[in-house]
VEXDREN-2710 file (C-alpha; in Angstrom, 1 decimal):
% VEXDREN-2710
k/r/px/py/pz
1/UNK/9.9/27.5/-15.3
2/UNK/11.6/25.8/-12.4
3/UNK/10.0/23.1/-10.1
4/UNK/10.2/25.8/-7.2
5/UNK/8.1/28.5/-9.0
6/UNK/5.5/26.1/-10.5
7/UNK/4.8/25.2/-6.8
8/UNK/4.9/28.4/-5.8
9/UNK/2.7/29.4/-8.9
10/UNK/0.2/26.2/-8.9
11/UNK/0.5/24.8/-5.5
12/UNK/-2.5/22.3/-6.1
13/UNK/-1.9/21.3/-9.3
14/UNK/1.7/20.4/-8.3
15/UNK/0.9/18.3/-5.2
16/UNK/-2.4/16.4/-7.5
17/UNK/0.8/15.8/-10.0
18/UNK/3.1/14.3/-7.3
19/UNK/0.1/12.5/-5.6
20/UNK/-0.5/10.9/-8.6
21/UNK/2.8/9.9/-9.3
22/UNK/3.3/8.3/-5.4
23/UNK/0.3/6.2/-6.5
24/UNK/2.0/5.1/-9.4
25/UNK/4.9/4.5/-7.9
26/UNK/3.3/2.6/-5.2
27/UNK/1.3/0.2/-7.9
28/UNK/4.4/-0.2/-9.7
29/UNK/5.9/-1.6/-6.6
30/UNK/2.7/-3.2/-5.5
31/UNK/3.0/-4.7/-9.1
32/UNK/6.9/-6.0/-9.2
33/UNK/6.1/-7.4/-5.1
34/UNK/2.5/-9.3/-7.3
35/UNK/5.1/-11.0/-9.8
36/UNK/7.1/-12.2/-7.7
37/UNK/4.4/-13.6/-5.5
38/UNK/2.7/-14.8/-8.4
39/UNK/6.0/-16.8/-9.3
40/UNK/5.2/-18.4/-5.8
41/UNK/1.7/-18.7/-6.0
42/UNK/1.7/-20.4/-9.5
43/UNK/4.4/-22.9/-8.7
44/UNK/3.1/-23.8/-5.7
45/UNK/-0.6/-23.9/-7.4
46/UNK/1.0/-26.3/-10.3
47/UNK/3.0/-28.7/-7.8
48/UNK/-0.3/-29.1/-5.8
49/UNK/-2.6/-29.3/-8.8
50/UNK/-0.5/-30.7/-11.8
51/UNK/1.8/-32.8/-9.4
52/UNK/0.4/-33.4/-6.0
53/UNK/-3.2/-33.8/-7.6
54/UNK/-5.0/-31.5/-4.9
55/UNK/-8.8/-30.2/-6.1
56/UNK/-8.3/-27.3/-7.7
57/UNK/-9.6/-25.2/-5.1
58/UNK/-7.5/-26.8/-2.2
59/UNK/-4.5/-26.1/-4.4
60/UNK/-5.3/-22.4/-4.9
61/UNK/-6.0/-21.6/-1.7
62/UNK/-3.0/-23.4/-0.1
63/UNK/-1.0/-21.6/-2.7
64/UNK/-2.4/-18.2/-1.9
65/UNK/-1.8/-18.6/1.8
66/UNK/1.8/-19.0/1.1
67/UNK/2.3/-15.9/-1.6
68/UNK/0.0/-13.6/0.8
69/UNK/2.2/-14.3/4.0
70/UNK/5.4/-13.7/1.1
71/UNK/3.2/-10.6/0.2
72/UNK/2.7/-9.2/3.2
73/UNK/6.5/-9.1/4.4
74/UNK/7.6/-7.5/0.7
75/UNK/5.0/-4.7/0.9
76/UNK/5.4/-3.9/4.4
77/UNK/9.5/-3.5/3.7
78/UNK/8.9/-1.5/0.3
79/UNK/5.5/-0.8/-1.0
80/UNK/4.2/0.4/2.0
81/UNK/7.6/0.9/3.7
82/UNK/6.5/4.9/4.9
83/UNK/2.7/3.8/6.2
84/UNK/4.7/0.9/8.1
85/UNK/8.2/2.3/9.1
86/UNK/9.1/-1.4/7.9
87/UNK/8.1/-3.1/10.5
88/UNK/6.1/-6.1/10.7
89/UNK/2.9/-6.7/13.2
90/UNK/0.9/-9.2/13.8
91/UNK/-2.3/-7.1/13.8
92/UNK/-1.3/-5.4/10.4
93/UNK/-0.7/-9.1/9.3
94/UNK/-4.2/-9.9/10.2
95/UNK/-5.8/-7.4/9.0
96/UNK/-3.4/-7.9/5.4
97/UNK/-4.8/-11.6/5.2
98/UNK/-8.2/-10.4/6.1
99/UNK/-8.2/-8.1/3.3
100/UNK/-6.5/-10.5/1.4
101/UNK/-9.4/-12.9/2.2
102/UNK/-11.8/-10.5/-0.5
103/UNK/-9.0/-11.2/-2.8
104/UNK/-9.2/-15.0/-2.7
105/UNK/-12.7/-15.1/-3.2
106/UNK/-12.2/-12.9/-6.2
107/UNK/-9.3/-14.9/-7.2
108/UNK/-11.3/-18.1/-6.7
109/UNK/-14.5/-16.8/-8.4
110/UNK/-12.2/-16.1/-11.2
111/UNK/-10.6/-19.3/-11.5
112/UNK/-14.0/-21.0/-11.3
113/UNK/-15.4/-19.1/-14.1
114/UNK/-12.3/-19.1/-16.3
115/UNK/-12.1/-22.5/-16.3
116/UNK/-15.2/-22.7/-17.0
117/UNK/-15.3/-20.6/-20.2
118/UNK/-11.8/-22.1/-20.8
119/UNK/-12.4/-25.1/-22.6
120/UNK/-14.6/-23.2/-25.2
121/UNK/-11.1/-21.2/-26.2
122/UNK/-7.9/-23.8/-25.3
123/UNK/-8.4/-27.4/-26.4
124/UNK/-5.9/-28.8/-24.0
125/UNK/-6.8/-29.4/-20.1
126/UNK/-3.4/-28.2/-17.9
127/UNK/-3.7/-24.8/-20.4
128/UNK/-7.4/-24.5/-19.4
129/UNK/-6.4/-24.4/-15.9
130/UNK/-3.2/-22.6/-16.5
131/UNK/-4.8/-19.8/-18.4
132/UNK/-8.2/-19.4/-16.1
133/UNK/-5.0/-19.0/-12.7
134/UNK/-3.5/-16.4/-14.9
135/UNK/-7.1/-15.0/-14.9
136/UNK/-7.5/-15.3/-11.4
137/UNK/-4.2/-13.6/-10.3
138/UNK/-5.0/-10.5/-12.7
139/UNK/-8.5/-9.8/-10.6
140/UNK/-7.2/-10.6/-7.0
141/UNK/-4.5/-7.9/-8.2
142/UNK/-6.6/-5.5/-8.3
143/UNK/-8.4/-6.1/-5.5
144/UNK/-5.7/-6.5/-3.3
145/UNK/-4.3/-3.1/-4.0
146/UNK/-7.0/-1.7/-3.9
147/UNK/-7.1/-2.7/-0.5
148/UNK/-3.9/-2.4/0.9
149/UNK/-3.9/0.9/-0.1
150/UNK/-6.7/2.5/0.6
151/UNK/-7.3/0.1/4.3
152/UNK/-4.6/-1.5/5.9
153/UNK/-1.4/0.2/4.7
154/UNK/-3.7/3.6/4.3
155/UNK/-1.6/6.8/6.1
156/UNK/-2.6/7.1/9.5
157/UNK/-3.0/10.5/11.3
158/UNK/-1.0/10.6/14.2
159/UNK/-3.0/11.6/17.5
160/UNK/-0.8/13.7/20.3
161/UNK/-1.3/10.5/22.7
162/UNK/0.7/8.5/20.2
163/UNK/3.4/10.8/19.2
END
């Protein structure tokens, strides 16, 4: 049976299939934009941590600031490419970093914790920390697309005033 007369056959079945896949396609970009920015993000973390000797929430955050302006440019010229016709705004970059914003605290509530429960696991102190940012990046992941799909990359119904 070709793709032509399954949609003609099973209309809805075929667009929940191909909705499903655009999501996955979407988190799979989402996901490949997150390493890279986690490359950023976890360097930067380290130098300021490791090198710079920053408190360990200073050195998150100012990491994070950096890998969520990086984050927001990537997903706006590929994730999100359609919702934003790859263009960048300064109210969508508000709204990115205030959605982002739920992600630090879940990144930095994770951090805290891990590296709390750390040292019962990993003996050595710099794998602690290393281990409980790993931790950290894995939750604000998931909140952050979460959010930037669902909010502020979310299609938006065009009204006839705007088209």
């Amino acid at each position: 049976m070709s793709i032509k007369q399954l949609r003609f056959r099973f209309p809805r079945a075929v667009q929940a299939i191909e909705a499903r896949q655009a999501l996955l396609r979407k988190a799979a970009s989402f996901g490949l934009v997150g390493v890279l920015n986690t490359v950023i993000d976890f360097s930067l973390f380290s130098i300021g941590y490791f090198i710079l000797g920053l408190p360990l929430l200073v050195a998150n955050t100012s990491s994070w600031l950096v890998a969520v302006s990086c984050s927001y440019v990537m997903n706006s010229m590929f994730t999100f490419a359609a919702e934003s016709g790859r263009k960048l705004g300064w109210r969508r970059y508000a709204a990115f970093v205030a959605s982002g914003v739920i992600g630090l605290i879940a990144n930095n509530a994770t951090l805290l914790v891990a590296a709390s429960f750390a040292p019962m696991v990993i003996g050595h102190e710099d794998l602690q920390i290393a281990a409980a940012k790993v931790c950290a990046i894995g939750a604000s992941f998931v909140v952050n697309f979460s959010l930037s799909h669902f909010v502020v990359f979310r299609r938006r119904v065009e009204t006839a005033e705007e088209a």
